[in-house]
NULUMBA-936017 format. One record per residue (C-alpha): x, y, z; residue in one letter. Coordinates in pm, whole numbers, padded with zeros to 5 digits, always signed. Example, Ala and Ser with C-alpha at 12.3 -4.5 7.8 and 13.67 -1.06 7.14 Angstrom:
<rs>
+01230-00450+00780A +01367-00106+00714S 
</rs>
This chain:
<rs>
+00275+14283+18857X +00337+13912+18937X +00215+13813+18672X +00439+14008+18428X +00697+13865+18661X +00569+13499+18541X +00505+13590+18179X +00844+13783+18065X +01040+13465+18134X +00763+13274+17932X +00776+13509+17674X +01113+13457+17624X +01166+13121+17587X +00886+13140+17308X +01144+13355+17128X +01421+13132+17187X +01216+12855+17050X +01164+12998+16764X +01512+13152+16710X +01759+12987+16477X +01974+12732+16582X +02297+13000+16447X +02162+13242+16681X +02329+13158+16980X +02424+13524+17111X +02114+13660+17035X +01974+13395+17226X +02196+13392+17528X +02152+13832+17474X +01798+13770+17501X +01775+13532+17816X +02014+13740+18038X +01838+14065+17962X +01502+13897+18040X +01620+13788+18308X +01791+14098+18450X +01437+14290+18368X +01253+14062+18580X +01498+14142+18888X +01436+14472+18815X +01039+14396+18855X +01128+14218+19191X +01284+14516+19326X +00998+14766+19211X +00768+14480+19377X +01012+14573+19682X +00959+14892+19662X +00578+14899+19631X +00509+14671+19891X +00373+14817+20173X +00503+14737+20544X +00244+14834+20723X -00037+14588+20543X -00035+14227+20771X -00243+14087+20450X -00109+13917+20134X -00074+14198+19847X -00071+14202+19455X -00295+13985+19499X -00424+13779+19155X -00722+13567+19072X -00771+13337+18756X -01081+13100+18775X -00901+12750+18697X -01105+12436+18748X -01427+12639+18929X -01642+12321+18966X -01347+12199+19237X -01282+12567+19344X -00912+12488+19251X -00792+12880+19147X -00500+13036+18990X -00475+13277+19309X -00145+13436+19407X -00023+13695+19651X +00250+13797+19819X +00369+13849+20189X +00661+13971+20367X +00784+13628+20383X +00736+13541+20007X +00846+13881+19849X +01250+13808+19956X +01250+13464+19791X +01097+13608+19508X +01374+13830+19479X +01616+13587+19567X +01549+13378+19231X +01534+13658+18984X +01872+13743+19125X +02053+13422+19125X +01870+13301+18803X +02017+13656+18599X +02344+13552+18778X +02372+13199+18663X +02305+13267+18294X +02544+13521+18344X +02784+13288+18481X +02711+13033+18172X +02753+13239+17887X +03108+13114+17802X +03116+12786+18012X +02807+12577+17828X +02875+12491+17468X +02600+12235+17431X +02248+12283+17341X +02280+12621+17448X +01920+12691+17371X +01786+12416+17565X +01984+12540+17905X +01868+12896+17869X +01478+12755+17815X +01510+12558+18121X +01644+12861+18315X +01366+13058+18262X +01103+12818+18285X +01276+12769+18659X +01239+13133+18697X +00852+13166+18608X +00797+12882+18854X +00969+12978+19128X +00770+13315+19130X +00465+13085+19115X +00569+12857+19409X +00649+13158+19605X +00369+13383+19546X +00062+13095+19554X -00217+13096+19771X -00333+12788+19647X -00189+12476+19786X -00261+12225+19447X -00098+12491+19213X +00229+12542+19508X +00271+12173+19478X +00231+12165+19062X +00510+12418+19025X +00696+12259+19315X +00729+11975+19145X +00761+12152+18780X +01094+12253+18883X +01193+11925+18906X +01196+11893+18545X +01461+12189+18426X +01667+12084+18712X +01691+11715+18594X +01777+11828+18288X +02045+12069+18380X +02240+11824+18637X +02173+11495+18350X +02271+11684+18005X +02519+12001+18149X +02718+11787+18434X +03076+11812+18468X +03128+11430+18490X +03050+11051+18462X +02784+11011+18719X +02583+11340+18648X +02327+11067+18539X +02324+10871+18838X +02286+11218+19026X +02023+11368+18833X +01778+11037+18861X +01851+11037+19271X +01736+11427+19265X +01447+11339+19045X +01318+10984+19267X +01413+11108+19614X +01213+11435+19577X +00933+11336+19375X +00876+10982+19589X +00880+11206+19883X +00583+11472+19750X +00368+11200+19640X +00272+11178+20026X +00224+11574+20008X +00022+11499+19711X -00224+11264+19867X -00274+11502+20181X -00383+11761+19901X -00615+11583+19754X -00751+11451+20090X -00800+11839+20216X -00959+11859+19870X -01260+11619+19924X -01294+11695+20292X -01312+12077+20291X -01418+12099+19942X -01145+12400+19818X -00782+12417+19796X -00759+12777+19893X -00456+12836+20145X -00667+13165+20288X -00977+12966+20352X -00826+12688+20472X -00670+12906+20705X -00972+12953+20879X -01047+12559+20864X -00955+12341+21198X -00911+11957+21101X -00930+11683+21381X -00602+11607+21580X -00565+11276+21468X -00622+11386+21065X -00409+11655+21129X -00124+11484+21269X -00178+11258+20939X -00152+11523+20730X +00114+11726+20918X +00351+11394+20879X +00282+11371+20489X +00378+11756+20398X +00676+11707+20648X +00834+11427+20454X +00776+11604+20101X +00914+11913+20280X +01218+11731+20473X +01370+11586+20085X +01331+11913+19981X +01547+12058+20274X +01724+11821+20299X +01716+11718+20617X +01897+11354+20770X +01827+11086+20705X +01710+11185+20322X +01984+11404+20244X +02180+11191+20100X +02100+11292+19703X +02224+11651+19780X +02581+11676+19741X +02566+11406+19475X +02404+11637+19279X +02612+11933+19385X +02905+11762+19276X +02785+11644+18928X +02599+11927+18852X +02749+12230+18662X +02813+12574+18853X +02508+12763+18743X +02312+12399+18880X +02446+12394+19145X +02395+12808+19251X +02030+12758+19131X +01990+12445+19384X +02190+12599+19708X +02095+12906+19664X +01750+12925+19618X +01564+12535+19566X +01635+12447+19868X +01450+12741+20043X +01167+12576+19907X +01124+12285+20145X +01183+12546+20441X +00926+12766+20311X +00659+12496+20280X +00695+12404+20590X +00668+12814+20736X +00413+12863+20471X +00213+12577+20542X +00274+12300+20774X +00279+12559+21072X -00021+12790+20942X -00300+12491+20820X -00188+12230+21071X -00065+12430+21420X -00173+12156+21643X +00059+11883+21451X +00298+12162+21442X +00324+12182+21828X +00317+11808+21873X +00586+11744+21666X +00811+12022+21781X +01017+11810+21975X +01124+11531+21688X +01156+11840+21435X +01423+11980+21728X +01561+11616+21758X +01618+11539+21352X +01738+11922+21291X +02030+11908+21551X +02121+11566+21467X +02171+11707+21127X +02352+11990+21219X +02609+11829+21392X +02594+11503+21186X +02635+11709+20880X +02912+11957+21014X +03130+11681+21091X +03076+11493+20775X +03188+11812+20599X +03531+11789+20791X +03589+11521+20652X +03518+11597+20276X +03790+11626+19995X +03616+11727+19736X +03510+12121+19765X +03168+12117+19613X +03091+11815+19869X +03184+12031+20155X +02958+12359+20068X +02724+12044+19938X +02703+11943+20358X +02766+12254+20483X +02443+12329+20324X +02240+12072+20516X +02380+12190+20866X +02240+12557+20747X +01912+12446+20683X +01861+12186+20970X +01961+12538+21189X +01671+12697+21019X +01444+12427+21085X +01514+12443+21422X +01422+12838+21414X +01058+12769+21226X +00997+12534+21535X +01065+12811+21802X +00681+12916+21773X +00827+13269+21847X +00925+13563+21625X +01301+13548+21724X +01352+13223+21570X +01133+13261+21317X +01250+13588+21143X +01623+13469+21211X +01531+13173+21008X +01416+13360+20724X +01730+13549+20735X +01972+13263+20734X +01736+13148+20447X +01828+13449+20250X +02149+13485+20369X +02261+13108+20249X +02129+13200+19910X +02381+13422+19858X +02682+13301+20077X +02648+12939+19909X +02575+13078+19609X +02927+13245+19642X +03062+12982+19728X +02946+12758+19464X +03103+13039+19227X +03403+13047+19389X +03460+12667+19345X +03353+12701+18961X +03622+12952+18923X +03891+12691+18997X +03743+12419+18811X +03734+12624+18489X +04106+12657+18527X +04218+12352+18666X +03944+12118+18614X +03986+11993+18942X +03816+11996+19291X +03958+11791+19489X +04135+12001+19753X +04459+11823+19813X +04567+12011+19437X +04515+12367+19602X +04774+12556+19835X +04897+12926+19810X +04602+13064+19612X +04659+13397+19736X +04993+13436+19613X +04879+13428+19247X +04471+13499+19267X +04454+13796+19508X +04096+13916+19401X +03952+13516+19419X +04159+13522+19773X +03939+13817+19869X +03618+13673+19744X +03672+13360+19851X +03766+13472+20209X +03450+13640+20272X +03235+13394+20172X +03432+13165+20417X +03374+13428+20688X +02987+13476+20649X +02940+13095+20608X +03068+13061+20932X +02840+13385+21095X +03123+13596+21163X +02979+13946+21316X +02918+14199+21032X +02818+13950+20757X +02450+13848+20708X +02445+13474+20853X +02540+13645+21209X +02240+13855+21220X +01975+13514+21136X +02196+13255+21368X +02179+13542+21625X +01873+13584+21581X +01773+13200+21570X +01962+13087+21864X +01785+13339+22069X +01430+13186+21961X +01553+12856+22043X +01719+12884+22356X +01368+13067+22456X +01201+12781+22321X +01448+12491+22466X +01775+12517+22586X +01930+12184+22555X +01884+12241+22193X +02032+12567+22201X +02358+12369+22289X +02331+12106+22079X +02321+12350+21719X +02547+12577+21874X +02819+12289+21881X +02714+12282+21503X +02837+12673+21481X +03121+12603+21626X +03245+12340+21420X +03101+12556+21086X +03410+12772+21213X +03586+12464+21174X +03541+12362+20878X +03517+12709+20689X +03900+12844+20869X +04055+12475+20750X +03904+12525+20373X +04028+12872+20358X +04405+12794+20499X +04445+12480+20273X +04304+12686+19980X +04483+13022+20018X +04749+12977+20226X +05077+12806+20243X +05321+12688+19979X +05183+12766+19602X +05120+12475+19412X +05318+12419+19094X +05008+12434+18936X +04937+12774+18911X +05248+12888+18804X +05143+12719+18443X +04772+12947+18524X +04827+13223+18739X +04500+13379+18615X +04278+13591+18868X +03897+13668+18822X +03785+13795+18512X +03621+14166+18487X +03324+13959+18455X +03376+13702+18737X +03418+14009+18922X +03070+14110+18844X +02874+13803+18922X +03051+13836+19271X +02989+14158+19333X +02671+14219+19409X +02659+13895+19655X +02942+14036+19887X +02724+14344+19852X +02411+14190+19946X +02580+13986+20231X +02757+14299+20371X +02378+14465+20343X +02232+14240+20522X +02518+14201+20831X +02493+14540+20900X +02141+14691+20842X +01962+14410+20838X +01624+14607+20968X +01579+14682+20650X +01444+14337+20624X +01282+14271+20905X +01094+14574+20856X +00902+14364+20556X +00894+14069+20724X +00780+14141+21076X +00391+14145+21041X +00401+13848+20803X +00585+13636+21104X +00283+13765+21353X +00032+13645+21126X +00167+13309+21125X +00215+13315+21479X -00140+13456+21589X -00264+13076+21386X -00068+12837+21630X 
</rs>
C-alpha cells in the first residue's frame, strides 16, 4: 500500500517528462488526478489501519546496502498515518490552487510537486533513520525550486538560498550523529535501535545534534528567521506546502526520534526545550503584531504554533503529547487556509500589505466567511480544531510545569490579539476604493479548495476522538521508552 502511495506520484512525473511541451492541460489533468488518487489511498490506509495494534503496520522491507544493514524499511503508526494524509491532501490542493495562477514552466512545477509528495510519504512512513534524513533533505530540492523560479517578487532568490543554507547547514549535524550511530551500533534501523541504550554523555551529544537539525526545521528562535522570508516570496501553493505540512517535519523528528532513541537527553534537556519554546511563543506573537505585510503575520504566527507544540512533545505525558499532534494537524489546515485566503487577494490586487484592505465584507461576503473562520481557529476558539490540541497541550504542560503553563498561555492570549486585529482591519470598516474597480468574490473553484479545510477544521473541533482513537497507543509506545 505505501508503496503504491510512493510510486503513483513517481509514475507520473515519468509521464509528464515525457509529455509534449504543448501539452500543458493534459499535464496539469494528469498531476491533479494523481494526486487526488493518492489521497484517496491515504484515506483507504485510514480506513485499514487498525486501532487496536500498538505496532507499526504496512509494514515494507527492501534490502538496500545489506553489507551496512542500511534498509528500505517503512511502516506506519498512529502518529505517522495523519501526516501522511495531511500531504496528499494539501499537495492535491495546491496543484489545484495553481492551475490558472503559474504560467511558467508549468511542467517543471507539477514534477516538483509530486516528487514532494512521494517523499513526504517516505519521511513519514520510515523506520530507518539514514533513508528519514535522505528524503528529509530531498525535499529541500523541489522546495528551492518552487520559492527561486515561481516567487511572486524580487527577493524570491535571496529567500529560496536562506531556506536551502539554514536547513541544510543545520542537518549536517543530524547527519554526523547518523553516521556515528552507524559505526557504533552497526545498523540504522529505528526498531532496533529502539532497543539500544547509548551512554549519557554520547547521548546528550547526539540528542543536541538531531535537536538543531530538528529546531531549523520547526522553526524555532533563534533560527527562525528564514521562515517568513520565504513565506513572503514564495508563491501560494509554496507557501501552503511549507506551513501546512514541511514544517511538521521538524516536530515529528523530534516525537519520532529524539524522544524514542535518546530518552535520557530527552529528560535532561526538558527544561531549555520549555525555556526556547515559550520564548518563541511570546517573542513570535508579538513580532506578528507588529507585521504589515499579511503573509509575514501567518509567516510568525506559524512559529508561535509550533514552539506551543514543542512545548507539548516535552510534557513526557500523553496530554501534551496527543494535543501536540493535534495542533500539528490542525495548523496544517488552518495556515494552510490562511495562506489561501491571502493568495486570493493578491491575485486581485497584487498586494499584501494590509494598510490597502478595509471593508472586505461589504463586497467579498463568501472570502469574509472563509477568512473569518480561519481567523477564529487560528486563535483556538472552542468548536474549531486548534482548541481541542491547545486544550489538550496546556493540560500536559501545566502537569508537567506550571510556570510554563503561564508563560505560552500569554502567547494564546495575544494569538487572540493578533488574529481579531487582522480580521477587523481586513473585513471591517470603510471599503476601500479599491474594490469598487474588483468587487470579485471567490470563484466556484476557490470555493472548493476551501471547502474541505473548514470541513476538516470543524471535524476535528468537535469530534476530535476520532483521532485520538488512532493515535492513542502510538503516544504510549513512545512514552513506555522514556
Amino acid at each position: 500500500m505505501l508503496s503504491l502511495l510512493i510510486l503513483i506520484p513517481l509514475i507520473s512525473v515519468l509521464i509528464i517528462l515525457v509529455l509534449p511541451n504543448n501539452q500543458i492541460v493534459l499535464s496539469k489533468q494528469i498531476a491533479l488526478i494523481t494526486s487526488f488518487i493518492v489521497f484517496i489511498g491515504s484515506l483507504i490506509l485510514w480506513v485499514l489501519f487498525d486501532n487496536s495494534n500498538p505496532n507499526f503496520q504496512f509494514i515494507e522491507y527492501i534490502s538496500w546496502i545489506p553489507f551496512y544493514n542500511i534498509n528500505f524499511f517503512l511502516g506506519v503508526d498512529g502518529i505517522s498515518l495523519f501526516f501522511i494524509i495531511l500531504s496528499s491532501l494539501l499537495t492535491w490542493i495546491c496543484l489545484l490552487n495553481s492551475w490558472a495562477s503559474i504560467t511558467k514552466y508549468i511542467k517543471q512545477y507539477l514534477i516538483c510537486f509530486l516528487l514532494m509528495e512521494s517523499c513526504l510519504i517516505i519521511v513519514f512512513s520510515s523506520l530507518d533513520i539514514l533513508i528519514f534524513y535522505i528524503f528529509f533533505e530531498s525535499i529541500l530540492i523541489p522546495m528551492f525550486l518552487i520559492i527561486g523560479i515561481w516567487g511572486s517578487r524580487t527577493r524570491k532568490l535571496k529567500a529560496a538560498y536562506q531556506f536551502f543554507l539554514y536547513t541544510l547547514i543545520g542537518s549536517l549535524f543530524m547527519l554526523l550523529g547518523i553516521f556515528y550511530i552507524l559505526f557504533e551500533t552497526g545498523t540504522t534501523d529505528f526498531q532496533i535501535l529502539n532497543t539500544i541504550s547509548f551512554y549519557e554523555e554520547k547521548e546528550i551529544i547526539l540528542w543536541f545534534a538531531f535537536f538543531l537539525s530538528f529546531s531549523v526545521k520547526v522553526p524555532i528562535i533563534p533560527v527562525h528567521i528564514w521562515l517568513p522570508e520565504a513565506h513572503v516570496e514564495a508563491p501560494t501553493a509554496g507557501s501552503v506546502i511549507l506551513a501546512g505540512i514541511l514544517l511538521k517535519m521538524g516536530t515529528y523528528g523530534l516525537l519520532r526520534f529524539s524522544l524514542c532513541l535518546f530518552p535520557y537527553a530527552s529528560t535532561y534537556f526538558a527544561p531549555f526545550v520549555f525555556m526556547l519554546g515559550s520564548i518563541s511563543v511570546v517573542y513570535s506573537s508579538l513580532t506578528t503584531l507588529r507585521q504589515i505585510d499579511l503573509k509575514k503575520i501567518v509567516a510568525y504566527s506559524s512559529v508561535a504554533h509550533m514552539a506551543f507544540v514543542i512545548c507539548g512533545i516535552f510534557t513526557f505525558n500523553t496530554y501534551g503529547i496527543e494535543g501536540s499532534l493535534l495542533i500539528m494537524l490542525s495548523h496544517g489546515f488552518i495556515s494552510s487556509g490562511l495562506f489561501l485566503c491571502i493568495g486570493v487577494l493578491y491575485d486581485r490586487y497584487h498586494s499584501r500589505l494590509i494598510k490597502y484592505f478595509s471593508g472586505l465584507v461589504q463586497v467579498m461576503p463568501s472570502f469574509s466567511t472563509f477568512f473569518l473562520i480561519f481567523s477564529m481557529s487560528n486563535l483556538g476558539f472552542p468548536g474549531t480544531s486548534s482548541f481541542c490540541g491547545e486544550f489538550l497541550s496546556l493540560t500536559g504542560c501545566f502537569h508537567s510545569n506550571t510556570t510554563i503553563t503561564f508563560i505560552i498561555s500569554i502567547g494564546m492570549v495575544l494569538s487572540a490579539g493578533y488574529s481579531l486585529w487582522l480580521c477587523n482591519r481586513v473585513l471591517f470598516g470603510p471599503l476601500t476604493a479599491t474594490y469598487l474597480e474588483h468587487p470579485l468574490d471567490i470563484t466556484l473553484k476557490e470555493f472548493a479548495i476551501l471547502m474541505p479545510l473548514v470541513l476538516c477544521i470543524i471535524w476535528m473541533g468537535v469530534y476530535p476522538e476520532i483521532f485520538l482513537s488512532s493515535i492513542h497507543l502510538s503516544v504510549s509506545n513512545v512514552l513506555q521508552k522514556i
